[in-house]
C-alpha positions in Angstrom: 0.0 0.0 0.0 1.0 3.4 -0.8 1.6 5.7 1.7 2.2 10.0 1.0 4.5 11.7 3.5 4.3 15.2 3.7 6.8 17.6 5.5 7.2 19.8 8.0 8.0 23.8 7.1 11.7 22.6 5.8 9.6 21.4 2.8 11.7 18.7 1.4 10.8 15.7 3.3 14.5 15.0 4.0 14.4 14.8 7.9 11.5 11.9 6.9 13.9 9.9 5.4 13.8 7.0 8.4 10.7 7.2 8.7 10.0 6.5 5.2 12.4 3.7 5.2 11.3 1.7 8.1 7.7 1.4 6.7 9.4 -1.0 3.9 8.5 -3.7 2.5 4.8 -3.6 3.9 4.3 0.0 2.5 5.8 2.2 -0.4 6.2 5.4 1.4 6.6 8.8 -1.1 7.3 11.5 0.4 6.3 14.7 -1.5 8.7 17.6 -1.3 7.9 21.0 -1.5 9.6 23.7 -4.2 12.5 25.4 -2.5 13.0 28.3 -5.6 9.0 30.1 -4.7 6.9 30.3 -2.1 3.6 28.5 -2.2 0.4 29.0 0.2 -1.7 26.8 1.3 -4.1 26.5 -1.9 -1.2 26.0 -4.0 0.3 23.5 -1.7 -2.8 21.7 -1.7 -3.0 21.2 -5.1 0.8 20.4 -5.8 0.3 17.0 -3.4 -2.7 16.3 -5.7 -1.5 16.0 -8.4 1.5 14.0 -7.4 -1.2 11.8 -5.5 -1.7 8.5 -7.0 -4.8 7.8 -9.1 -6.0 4.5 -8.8 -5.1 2.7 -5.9 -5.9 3.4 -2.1 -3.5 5.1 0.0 -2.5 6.5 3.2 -1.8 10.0 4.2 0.6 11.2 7.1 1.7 14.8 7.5 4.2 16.3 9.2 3.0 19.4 11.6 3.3 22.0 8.8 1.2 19.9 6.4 -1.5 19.1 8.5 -3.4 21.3 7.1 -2.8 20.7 3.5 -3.4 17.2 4.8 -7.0 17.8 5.5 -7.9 19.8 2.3 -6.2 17.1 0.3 -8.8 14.7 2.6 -11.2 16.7 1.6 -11.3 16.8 -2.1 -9.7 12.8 -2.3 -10.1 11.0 1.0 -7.4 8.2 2.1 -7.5 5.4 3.6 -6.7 7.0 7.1 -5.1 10.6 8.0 -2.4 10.7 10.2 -1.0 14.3 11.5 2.7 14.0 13.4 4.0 16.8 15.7 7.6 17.7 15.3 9.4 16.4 18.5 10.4 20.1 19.5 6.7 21.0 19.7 5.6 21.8 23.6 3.5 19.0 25.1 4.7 16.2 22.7 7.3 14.0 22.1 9.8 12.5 19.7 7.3 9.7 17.3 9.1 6.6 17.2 9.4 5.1 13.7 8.1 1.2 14.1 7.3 -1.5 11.4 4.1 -0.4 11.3 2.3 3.0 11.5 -0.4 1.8 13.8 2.7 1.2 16.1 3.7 4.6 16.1 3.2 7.0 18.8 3.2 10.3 19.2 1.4 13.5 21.2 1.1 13.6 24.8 -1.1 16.4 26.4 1.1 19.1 27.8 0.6 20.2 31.0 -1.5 22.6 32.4 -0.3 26.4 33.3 0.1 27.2 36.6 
């Protein structure tokens, strides 16, 4: 099964690279870079990952903090399999996803805690 990756605000899907590779063999990860010569919003974003989406087969979509909101419009217009959002490890409140055999074995946020 296919699975798109989309990065964080880097853009080019590099520091995804494990993560990518420990899903193999039971999933062909792509991870879909973003141009680094212009600056794209949102809309434009959106529909870059669609066309690069593929057409006829099922897939999974996981996005990296940044993208989640790409992710969802992308959902909205041609919905996965399942959605899958990631915080960066440096975010407050979560921590670092670990990168398992299997992407149901991943984990990843933790509530942060409350202000004093």
């Amino acid at each position: 099964m296919r699975v798109i990756v989309l990065p964080g605000l880097d853009g080019t899907g590099e520091l995804l690279d494990a993560f990518a590779a420990a899903l193999a063999p039971e999933f062909d990860a792509q991870i879909i870079p973003y141009p680094r010569d212009r600056m794209l919003g949102y809309a434009d974003l959106t529909q870059l990952v669609i066309a690069a989406m593929p057409r006829n087969e099922p897939f999974l979509l996981v996005a990296e903090s940044f993208s989640g909101p790409i992710a969802l419009r992308v959902a909205a217009t041609r919905p996965p399999l399942a959605l899958a959002r990631s915080l960066p490890p440096f975010s407050k409140g979560a921590k670092a996803v670990s990168t398992t055999k299997h992407p149901r074995q991943c984990t990843g946020h933790r509530p942060a805690k409350p202000r004093q």
